[in-house]
PDB file of N, CA, C and O in Angstrom:
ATOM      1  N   UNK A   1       0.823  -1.186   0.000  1.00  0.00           N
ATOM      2  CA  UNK A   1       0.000   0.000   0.000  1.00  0.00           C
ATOM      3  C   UNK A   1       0.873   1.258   0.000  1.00  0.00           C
ATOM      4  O   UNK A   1       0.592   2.056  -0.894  1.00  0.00           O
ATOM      5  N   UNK A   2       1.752   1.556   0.719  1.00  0.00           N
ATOM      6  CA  UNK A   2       3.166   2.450   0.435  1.00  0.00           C
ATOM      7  C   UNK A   2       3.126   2.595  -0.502  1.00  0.00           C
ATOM      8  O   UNK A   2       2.696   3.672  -0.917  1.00  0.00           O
ATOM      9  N   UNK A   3       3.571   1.551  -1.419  1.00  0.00           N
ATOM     10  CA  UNK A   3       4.019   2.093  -2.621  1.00  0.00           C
ATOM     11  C   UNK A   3       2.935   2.641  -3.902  1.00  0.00           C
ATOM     12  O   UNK A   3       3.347   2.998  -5.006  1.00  0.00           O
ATOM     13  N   UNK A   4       1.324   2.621  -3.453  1.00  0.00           N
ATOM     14  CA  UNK A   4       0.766   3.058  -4.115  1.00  0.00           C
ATOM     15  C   UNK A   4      -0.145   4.137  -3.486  1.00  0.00           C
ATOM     16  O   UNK A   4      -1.295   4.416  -3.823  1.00  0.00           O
ATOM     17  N   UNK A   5       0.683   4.746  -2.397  1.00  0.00           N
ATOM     18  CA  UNK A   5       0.539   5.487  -2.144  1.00  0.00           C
ATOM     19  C   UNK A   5      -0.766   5.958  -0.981  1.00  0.00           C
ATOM     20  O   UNK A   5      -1.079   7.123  -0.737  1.00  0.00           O
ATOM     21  N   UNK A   6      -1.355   4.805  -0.412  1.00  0.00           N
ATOM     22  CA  UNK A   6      -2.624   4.570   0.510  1.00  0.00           C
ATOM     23  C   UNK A   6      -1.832   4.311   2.314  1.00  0.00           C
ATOM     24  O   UNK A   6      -1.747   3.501   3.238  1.00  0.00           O
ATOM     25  N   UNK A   7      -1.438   5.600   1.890  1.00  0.00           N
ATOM     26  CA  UNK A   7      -0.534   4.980   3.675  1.00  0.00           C
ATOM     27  C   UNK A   7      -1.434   5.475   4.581  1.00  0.00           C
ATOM     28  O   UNK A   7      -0.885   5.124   5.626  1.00  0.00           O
ATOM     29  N   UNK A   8      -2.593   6.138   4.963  1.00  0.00           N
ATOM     30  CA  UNK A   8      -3.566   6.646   5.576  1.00  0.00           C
ATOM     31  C   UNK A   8      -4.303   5.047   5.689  1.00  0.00           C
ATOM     32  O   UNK A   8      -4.136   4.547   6.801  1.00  0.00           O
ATOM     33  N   UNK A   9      -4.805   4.494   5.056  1.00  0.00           N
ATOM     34  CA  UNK A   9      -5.311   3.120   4.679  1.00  0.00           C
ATOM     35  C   UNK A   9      -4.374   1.938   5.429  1.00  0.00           C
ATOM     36  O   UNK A   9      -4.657   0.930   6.076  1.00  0.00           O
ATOM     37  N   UNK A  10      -3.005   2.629   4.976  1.00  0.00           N
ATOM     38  CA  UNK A  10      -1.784   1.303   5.358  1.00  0.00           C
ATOM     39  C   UNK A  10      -2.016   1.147   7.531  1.00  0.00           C
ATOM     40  O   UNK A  10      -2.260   0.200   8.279  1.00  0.00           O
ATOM     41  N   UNK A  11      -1.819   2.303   7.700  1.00  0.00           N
ATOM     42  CA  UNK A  11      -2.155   2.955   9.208  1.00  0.00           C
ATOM     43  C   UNK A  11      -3.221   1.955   9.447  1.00  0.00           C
ATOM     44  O   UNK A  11      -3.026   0.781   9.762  1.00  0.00           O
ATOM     45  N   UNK A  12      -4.305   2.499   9.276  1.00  0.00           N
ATOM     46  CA  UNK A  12      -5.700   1.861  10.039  1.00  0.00           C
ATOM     47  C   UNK A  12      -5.645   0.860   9.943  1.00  0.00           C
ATOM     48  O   UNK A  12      -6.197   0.241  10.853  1.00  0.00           O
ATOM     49  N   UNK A  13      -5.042   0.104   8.939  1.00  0.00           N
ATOM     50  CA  UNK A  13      -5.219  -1.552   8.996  1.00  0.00           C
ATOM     51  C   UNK A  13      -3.842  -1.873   9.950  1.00  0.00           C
ATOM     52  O   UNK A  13      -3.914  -2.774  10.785  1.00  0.00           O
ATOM     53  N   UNK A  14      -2.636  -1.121   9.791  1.00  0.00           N
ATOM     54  CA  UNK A  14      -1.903  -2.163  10.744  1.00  0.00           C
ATOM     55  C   UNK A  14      -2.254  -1.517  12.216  1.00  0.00           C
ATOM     56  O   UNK A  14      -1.667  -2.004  13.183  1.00  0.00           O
ATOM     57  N   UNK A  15      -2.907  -0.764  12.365  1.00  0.00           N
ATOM     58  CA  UNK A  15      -3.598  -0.845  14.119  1.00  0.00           C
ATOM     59  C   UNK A  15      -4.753  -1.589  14.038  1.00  0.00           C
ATOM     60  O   UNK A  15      -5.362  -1.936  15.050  1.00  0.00           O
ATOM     61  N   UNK A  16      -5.142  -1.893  12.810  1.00  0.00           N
ATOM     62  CA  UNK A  16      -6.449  -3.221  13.088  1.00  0.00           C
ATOM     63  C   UNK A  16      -5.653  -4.370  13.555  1.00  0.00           C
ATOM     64  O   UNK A  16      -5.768  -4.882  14.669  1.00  0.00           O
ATOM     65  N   UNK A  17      -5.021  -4.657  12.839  1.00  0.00           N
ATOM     66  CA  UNK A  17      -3.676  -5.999  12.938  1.00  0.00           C
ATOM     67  C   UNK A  17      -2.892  -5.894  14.682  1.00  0.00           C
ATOM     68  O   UNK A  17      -2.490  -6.931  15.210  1.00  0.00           O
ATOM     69  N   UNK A  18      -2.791  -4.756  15.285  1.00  0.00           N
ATOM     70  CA  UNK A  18      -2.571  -4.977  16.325  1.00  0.00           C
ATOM     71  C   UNK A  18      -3.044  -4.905  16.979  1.00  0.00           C
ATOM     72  O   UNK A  18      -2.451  -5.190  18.019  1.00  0.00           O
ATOM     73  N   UNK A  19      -4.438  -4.508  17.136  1.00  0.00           N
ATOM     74  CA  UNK A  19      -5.638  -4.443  18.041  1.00  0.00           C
ATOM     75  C   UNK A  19      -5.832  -5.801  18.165  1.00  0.00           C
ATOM     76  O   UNK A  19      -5.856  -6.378  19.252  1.00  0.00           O
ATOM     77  N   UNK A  20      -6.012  -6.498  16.771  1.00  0.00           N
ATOM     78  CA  UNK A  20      -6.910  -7.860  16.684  1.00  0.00           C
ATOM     79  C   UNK A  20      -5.495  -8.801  17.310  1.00  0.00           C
ATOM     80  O   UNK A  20      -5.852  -9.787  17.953  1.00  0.00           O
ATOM     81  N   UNK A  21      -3.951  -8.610  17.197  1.00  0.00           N
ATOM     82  CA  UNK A  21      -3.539  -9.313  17.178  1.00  0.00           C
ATOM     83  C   UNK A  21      -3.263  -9.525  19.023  1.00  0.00           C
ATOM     84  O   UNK A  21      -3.193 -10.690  19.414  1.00  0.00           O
ATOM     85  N   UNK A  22      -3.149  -8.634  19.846  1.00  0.00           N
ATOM     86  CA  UNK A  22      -3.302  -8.442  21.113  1.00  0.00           C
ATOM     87  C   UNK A  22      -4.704  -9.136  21.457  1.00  0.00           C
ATOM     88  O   UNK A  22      -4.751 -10.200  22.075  1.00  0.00           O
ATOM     89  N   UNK A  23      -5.651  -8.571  21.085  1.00  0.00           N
ATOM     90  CA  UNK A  23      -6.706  -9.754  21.634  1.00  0.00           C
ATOM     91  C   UNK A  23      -6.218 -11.386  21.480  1.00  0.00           C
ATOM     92  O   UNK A  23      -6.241 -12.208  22.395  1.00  0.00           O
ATOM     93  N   UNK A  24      -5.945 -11.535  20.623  1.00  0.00           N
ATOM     94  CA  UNK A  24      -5.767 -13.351  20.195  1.00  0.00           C
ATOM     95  C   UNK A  24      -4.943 -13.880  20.500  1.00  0.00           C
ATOM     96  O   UNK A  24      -4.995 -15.109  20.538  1.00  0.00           O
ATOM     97  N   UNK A  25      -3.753 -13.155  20.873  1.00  0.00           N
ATOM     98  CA  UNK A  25      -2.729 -13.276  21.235  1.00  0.00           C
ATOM     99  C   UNK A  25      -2.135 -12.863  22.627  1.00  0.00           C
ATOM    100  O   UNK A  25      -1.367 -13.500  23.348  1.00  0.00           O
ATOM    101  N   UNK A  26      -2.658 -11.710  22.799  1.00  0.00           N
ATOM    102  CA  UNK A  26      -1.819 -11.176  23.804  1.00  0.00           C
ATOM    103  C   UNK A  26      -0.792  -9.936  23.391  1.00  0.00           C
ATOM    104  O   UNK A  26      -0.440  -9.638  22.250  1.00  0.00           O
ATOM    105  N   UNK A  27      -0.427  -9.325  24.584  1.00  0.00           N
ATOM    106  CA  UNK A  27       0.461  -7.958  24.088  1.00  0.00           C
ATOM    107  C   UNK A  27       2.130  -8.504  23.892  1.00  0.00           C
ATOM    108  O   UNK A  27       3.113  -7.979  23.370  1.00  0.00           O
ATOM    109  N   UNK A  28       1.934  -9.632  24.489  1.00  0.00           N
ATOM    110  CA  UNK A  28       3.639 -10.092  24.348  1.00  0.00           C
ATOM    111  C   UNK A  28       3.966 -11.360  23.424  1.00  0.00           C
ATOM    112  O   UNK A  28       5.039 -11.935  23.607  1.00  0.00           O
ATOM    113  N   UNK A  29       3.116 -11.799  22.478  1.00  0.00           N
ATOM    114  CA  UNK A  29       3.342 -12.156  21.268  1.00  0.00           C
ATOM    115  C   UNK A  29       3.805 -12.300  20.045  1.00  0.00           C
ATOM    116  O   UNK A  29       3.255 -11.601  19.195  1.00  0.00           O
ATOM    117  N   UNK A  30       4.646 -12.993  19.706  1.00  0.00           N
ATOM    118  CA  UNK A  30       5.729 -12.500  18.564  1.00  0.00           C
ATOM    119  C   UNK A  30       5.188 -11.648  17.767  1.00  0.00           C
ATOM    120  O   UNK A  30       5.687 -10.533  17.617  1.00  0.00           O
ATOM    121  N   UNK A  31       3.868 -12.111  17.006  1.00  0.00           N
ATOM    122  CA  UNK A  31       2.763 -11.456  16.344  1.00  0.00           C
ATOM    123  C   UNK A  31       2.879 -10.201  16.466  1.00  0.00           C
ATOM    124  O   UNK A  31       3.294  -9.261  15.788  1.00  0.00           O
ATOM    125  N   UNK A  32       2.281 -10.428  17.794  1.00  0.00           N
ATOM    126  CA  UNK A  32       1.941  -8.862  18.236  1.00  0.00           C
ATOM    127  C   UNK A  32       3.000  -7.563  18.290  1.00  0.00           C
ATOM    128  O   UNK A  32       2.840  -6.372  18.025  1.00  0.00           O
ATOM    129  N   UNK A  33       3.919  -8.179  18.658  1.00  0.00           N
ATOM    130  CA  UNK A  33       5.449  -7.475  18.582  1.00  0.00           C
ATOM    131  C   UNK A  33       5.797  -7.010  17.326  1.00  0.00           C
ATOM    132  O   UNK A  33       6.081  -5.832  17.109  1.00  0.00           O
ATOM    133  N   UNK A  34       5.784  -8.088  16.296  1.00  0.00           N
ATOM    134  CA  UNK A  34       5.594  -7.591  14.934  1.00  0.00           C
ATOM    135  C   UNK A  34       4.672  -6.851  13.980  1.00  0.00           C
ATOM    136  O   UNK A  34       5.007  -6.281  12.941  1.00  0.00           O
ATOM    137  N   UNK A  35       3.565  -6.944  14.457  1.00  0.00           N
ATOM    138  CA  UNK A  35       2.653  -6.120  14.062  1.00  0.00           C
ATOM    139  C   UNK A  35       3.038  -4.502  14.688  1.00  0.00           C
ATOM    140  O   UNK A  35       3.496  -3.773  13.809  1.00  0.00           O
ATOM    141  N   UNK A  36       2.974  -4.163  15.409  1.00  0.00           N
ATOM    142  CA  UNK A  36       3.240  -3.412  16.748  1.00  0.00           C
ATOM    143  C   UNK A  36       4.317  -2.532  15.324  1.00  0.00           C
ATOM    144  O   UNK A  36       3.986  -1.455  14.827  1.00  0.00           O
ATOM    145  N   UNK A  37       5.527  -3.289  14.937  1.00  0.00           N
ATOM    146  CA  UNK A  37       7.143  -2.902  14.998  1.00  0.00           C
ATOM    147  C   UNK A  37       6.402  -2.227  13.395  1.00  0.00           C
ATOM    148  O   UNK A  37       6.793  -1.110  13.054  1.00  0.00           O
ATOM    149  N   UNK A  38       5.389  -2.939  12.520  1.00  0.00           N
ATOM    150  CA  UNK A  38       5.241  -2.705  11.428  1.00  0.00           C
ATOM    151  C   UNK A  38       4.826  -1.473  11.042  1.00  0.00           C
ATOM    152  O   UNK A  38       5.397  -0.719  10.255  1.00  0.00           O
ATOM    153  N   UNK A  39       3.364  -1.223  11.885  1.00  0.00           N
ATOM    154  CA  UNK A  39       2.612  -0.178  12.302  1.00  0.00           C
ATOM    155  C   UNK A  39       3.772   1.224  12.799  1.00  0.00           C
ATOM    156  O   UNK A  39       3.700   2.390  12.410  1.00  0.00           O
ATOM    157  N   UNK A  40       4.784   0.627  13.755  1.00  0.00           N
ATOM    158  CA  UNK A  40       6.008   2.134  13.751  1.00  0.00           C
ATOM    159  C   UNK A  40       6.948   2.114  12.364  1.00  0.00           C
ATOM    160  O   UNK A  40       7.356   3.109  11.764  1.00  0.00           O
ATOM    161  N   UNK A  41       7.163   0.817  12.045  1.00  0.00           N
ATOM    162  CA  UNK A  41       7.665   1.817  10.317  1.00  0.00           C
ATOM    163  C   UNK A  41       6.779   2.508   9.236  1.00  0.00           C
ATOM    164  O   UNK A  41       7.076   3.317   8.357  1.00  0.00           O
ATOM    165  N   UNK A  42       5.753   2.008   9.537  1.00  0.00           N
ATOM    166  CA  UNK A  42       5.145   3.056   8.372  1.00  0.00           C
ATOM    167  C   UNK A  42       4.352   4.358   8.416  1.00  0.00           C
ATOM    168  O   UNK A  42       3.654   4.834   7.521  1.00  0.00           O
ATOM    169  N   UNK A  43       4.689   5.021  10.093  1.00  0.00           N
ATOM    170  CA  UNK A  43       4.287   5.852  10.357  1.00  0.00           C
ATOM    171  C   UNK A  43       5.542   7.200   9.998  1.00  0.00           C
ATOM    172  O   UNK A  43       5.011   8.302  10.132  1.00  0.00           O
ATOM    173  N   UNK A  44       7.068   7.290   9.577  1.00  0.00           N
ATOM    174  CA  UNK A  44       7.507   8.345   8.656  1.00  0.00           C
ATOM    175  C   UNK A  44       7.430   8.069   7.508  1.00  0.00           C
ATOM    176  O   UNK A  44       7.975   8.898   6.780  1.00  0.00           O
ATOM    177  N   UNK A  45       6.870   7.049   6.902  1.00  0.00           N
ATOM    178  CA  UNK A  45       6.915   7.143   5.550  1.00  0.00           C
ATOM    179  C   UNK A  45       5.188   8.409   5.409  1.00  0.00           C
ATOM    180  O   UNK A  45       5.034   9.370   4.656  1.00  0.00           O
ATOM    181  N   UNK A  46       4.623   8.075   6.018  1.00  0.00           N
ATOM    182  CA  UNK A  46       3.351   9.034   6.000  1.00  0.00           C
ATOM    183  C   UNK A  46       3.539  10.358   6.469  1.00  0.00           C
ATOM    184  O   UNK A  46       2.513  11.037   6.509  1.00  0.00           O
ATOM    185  N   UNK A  47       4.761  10.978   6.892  1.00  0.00           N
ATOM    186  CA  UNK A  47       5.045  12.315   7.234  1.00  0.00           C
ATOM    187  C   UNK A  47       5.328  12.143   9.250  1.00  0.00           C
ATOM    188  O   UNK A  47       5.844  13.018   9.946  1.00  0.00           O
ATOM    189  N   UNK A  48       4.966  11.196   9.596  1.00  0.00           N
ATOM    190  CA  UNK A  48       4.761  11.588  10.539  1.00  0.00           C
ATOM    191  C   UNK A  48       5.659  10.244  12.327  1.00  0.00           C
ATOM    192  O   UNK A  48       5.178   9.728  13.336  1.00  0.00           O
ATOM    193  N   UNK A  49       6.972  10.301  11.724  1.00  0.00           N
ATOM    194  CA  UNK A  49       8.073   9.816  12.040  1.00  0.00           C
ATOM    195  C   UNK A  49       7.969  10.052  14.007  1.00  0.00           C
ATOM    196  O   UNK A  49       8.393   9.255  14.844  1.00  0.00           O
ATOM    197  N   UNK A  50       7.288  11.365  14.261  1.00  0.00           N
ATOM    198  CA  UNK A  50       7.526  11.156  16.056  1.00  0.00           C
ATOM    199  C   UNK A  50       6.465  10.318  16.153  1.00  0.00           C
ATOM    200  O   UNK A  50       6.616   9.885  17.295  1.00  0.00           O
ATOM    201  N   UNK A  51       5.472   9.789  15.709  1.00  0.00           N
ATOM    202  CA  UNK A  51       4.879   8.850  16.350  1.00  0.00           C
ATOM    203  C   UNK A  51       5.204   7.330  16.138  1.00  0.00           C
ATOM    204  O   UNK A  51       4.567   6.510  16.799  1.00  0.00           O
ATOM    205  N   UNK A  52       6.028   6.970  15.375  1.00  0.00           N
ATOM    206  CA  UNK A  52       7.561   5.880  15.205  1.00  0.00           C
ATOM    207  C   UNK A  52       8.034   5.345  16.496  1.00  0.00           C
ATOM    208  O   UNK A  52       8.238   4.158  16.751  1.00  0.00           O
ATOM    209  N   UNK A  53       8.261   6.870  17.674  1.00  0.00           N
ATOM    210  CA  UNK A  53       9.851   6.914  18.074  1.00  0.00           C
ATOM    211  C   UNK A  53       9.250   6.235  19.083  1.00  0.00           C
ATOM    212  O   UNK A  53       9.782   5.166  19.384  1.00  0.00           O
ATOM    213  N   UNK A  54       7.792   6.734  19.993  1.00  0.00           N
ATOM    214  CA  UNK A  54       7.413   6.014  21.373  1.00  0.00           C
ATOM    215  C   UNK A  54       7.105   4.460  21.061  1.00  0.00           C
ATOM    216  O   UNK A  54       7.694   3.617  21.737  1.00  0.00           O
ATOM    217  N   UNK A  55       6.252   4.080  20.114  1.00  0.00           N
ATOM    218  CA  UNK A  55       5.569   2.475  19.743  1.00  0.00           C
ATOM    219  C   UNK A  55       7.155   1.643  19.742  1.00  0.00           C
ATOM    220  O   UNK A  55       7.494   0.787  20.560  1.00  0.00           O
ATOM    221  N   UNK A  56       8.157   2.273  18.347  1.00  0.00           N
ATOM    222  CA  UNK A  56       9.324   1.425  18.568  1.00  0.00           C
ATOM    223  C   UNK A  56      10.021   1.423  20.126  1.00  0.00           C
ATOM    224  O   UNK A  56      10.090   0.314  20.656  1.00  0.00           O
ATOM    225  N   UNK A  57      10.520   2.538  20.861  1.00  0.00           N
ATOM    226  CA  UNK A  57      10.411   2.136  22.240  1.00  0.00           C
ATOM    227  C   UNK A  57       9.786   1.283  23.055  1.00  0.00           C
ATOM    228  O   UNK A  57      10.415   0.743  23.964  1.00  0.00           O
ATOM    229  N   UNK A  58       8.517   1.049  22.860  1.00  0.00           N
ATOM    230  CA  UNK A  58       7.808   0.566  23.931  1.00  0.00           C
ATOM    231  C   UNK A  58       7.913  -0.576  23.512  1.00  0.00           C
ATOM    232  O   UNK A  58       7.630  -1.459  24.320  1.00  0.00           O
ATOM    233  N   UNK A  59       8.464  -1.103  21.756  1.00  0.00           N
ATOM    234  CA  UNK A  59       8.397  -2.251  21.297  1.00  0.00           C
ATOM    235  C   UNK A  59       9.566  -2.965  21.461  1.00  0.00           C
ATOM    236  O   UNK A  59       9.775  -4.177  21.416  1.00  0.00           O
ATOM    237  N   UNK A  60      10.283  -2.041  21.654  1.00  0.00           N
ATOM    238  CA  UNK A  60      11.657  -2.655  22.008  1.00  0.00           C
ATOM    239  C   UNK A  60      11.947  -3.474  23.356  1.00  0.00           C
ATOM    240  O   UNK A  60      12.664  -4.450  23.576  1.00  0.00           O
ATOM    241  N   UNK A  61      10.963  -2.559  24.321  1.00  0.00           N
ATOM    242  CA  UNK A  61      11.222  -2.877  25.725  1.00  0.00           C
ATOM    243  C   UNK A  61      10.870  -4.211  25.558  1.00  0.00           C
ATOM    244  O   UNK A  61      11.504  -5.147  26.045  1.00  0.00           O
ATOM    245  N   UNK A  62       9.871  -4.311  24.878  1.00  0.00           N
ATOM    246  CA  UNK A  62       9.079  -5.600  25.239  1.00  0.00           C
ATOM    247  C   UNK A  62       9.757  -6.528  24.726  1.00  0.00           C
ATOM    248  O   UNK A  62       9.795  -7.551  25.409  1.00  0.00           O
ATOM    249  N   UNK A  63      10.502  -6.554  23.435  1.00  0.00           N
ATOM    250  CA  UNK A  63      11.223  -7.436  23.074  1.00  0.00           C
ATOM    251  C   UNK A  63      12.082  -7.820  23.431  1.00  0.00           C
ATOM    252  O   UNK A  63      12.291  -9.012  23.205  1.00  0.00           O
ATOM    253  N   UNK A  64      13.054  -7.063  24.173  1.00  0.00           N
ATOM    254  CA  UNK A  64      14.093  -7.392  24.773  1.00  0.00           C
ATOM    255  C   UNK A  64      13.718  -8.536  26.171  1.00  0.00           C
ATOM    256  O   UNK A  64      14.293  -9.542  26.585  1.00  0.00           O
ATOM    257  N   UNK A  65      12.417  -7.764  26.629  1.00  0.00           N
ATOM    258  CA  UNK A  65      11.833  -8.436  27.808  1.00  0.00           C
ATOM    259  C   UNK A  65      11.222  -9.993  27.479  1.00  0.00           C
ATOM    260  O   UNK A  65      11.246 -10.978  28.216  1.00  0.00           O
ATOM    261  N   UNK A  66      10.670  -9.859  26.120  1.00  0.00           N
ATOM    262  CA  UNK A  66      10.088 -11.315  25.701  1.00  0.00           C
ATOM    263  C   UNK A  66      11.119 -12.398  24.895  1.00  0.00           C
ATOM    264  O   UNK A  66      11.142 -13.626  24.968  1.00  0.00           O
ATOM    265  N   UNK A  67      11.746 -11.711  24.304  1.00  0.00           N
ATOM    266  CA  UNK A  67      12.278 -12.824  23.359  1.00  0.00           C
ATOM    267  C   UNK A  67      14.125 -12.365  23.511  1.00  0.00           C
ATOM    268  O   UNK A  67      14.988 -12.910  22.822  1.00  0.00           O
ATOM    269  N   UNK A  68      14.342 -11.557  24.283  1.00  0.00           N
ATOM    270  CA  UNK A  68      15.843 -11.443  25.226  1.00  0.00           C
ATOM    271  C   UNK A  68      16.430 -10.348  24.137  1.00  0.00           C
ATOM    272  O   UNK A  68      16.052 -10.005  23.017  1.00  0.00           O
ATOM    273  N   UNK A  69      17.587  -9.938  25.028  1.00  0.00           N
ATOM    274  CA  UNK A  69      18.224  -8.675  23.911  1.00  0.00           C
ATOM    275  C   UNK A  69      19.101  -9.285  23.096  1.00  0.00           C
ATOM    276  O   UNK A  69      19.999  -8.465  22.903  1.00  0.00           O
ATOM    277  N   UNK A  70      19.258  -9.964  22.699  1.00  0.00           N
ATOM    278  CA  UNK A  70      20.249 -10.994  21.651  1.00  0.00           C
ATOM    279  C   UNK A  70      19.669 -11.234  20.036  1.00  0.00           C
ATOM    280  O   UNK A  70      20.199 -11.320  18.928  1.00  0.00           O
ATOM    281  N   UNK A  71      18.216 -11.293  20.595  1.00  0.00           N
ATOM    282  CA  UNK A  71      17.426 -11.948  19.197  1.00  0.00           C
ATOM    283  C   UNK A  71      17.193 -11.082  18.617  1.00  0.00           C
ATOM    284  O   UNK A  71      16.960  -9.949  19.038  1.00  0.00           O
ATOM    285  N   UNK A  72      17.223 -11.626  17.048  1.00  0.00           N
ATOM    286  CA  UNK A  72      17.536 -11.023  15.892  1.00  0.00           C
ATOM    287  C   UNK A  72      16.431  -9.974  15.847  1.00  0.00           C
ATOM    288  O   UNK A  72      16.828  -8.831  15.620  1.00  0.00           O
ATOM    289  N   UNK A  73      14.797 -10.185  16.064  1.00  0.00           N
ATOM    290  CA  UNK A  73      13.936  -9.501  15.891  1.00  0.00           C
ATOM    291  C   UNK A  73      14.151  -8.253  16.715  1.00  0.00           C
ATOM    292  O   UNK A  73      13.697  -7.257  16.151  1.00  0.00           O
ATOM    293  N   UNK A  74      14.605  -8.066  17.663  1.00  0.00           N
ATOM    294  CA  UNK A  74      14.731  -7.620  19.148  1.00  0.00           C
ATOM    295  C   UNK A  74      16.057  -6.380  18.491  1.00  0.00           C
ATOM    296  O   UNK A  74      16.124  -5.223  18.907  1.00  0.00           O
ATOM    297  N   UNK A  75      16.997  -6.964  17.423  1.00  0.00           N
ATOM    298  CA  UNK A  75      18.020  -6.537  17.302  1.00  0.00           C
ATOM    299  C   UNK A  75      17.513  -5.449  16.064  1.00  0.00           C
ATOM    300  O   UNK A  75      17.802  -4.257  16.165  1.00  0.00           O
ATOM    301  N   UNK A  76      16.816  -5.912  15.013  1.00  0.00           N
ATOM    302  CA  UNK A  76      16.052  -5.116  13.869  1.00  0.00           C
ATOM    303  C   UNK A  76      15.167  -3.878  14.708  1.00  0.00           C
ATOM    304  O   UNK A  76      15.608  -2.739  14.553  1.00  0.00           O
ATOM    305  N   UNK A  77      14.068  -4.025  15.498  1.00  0.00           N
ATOM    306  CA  UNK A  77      13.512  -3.172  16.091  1.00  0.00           C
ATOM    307  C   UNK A  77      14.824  -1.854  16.440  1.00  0.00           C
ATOM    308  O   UNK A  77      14.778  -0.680  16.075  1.00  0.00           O
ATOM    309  N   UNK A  78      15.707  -2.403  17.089  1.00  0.00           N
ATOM    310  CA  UNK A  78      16.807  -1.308  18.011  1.00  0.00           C
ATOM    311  C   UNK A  78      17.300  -1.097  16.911  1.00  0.00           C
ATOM    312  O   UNK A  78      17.926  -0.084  17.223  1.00  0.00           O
ATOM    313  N   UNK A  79      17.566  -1.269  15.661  1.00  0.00           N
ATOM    314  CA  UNK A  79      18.083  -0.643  14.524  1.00  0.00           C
ATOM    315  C   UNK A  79      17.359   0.478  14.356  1.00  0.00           C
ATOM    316  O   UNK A  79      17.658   1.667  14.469  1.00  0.00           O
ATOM    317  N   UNK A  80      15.998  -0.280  13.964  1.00  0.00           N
ATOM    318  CA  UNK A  80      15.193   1.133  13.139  1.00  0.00           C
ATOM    319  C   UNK A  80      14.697   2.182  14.483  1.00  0.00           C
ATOM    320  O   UNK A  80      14.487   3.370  14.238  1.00  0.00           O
ATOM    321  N   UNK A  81      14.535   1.647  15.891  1.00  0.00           N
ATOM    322  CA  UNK A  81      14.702   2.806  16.580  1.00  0.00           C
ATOM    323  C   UNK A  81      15.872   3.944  16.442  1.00  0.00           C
ATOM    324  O   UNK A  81      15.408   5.059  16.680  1.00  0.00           O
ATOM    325  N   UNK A  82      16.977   3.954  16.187  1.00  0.00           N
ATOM    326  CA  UNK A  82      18.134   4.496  15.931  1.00  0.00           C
ATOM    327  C   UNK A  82      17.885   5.018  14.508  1.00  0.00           C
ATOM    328  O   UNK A  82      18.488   6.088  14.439  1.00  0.00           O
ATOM    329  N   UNK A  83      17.237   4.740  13.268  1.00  0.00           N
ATOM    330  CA  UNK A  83      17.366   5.502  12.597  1.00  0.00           C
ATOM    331  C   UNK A  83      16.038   6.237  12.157  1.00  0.00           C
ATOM    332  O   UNK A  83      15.769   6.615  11.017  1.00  0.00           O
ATOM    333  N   UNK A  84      15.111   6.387  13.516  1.00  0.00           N
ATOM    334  CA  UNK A  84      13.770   7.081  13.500  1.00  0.00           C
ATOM    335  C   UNK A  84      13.952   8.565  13.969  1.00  0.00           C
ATOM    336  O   UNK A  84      14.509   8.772  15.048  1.00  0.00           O
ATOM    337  N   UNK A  85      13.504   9.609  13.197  1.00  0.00           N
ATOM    338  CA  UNK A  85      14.074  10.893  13.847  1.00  0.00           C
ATOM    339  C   UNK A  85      12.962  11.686  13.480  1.00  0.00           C
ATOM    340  O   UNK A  85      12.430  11.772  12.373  1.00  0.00           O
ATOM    341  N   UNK A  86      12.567  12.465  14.932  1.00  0.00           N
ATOM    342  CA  UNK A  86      11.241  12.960  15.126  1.00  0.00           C
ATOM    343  C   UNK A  86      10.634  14.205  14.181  1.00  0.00           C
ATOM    344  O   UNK A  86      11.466  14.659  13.396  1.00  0.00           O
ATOM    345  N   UNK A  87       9.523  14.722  14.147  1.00  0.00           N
ATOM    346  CA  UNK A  87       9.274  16.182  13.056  1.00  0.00           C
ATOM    347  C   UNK A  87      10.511  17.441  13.730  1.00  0.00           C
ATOM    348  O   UNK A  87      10.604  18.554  13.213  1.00  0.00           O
TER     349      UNK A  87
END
């Protein structure tokens, strides 16, 4: 959807995806973690990069907390936190 330009669209569905995926799952779910991490990258491609910086934080914590600070997923998140930079 990015690339055709529906990132307003892209948004609402990946907070559907993490709404729905926290219910079914839970908030500490790989899923959910990933959904979560998806929903903060595609929020500067839509202009609007400080709301990136808290979700990847809070996603990080959790990852580090769920799946340890070593793992690869855990390690991608703390990347793109580092190269998220606010309005």
């Amino acid at each position: 959807m990015r690339g055709q330009g529906a990132l307003q669209q892209a948004i609402t569905y990946l907070q559907r995806s993490v709404a729905l995926s926290e219910r079914l799952h839970g908030p500490d779910h790989p899923d959910t973690l990933a959904s979560r991490n998806d929903l903060a990258h595609t929020y500067p491609w839509s202009g609007d990069p400080g709301r990136a910086i808290p979700l990847l934080k809070a996603t990080l914590a959790d990852c580090e907390r769920v799946l340890g600070t070593d793992h690869s997923f855990t390690a991608a998140v703390r990347a793109k936190l580092t190269t998220a930079r606010p309005n």
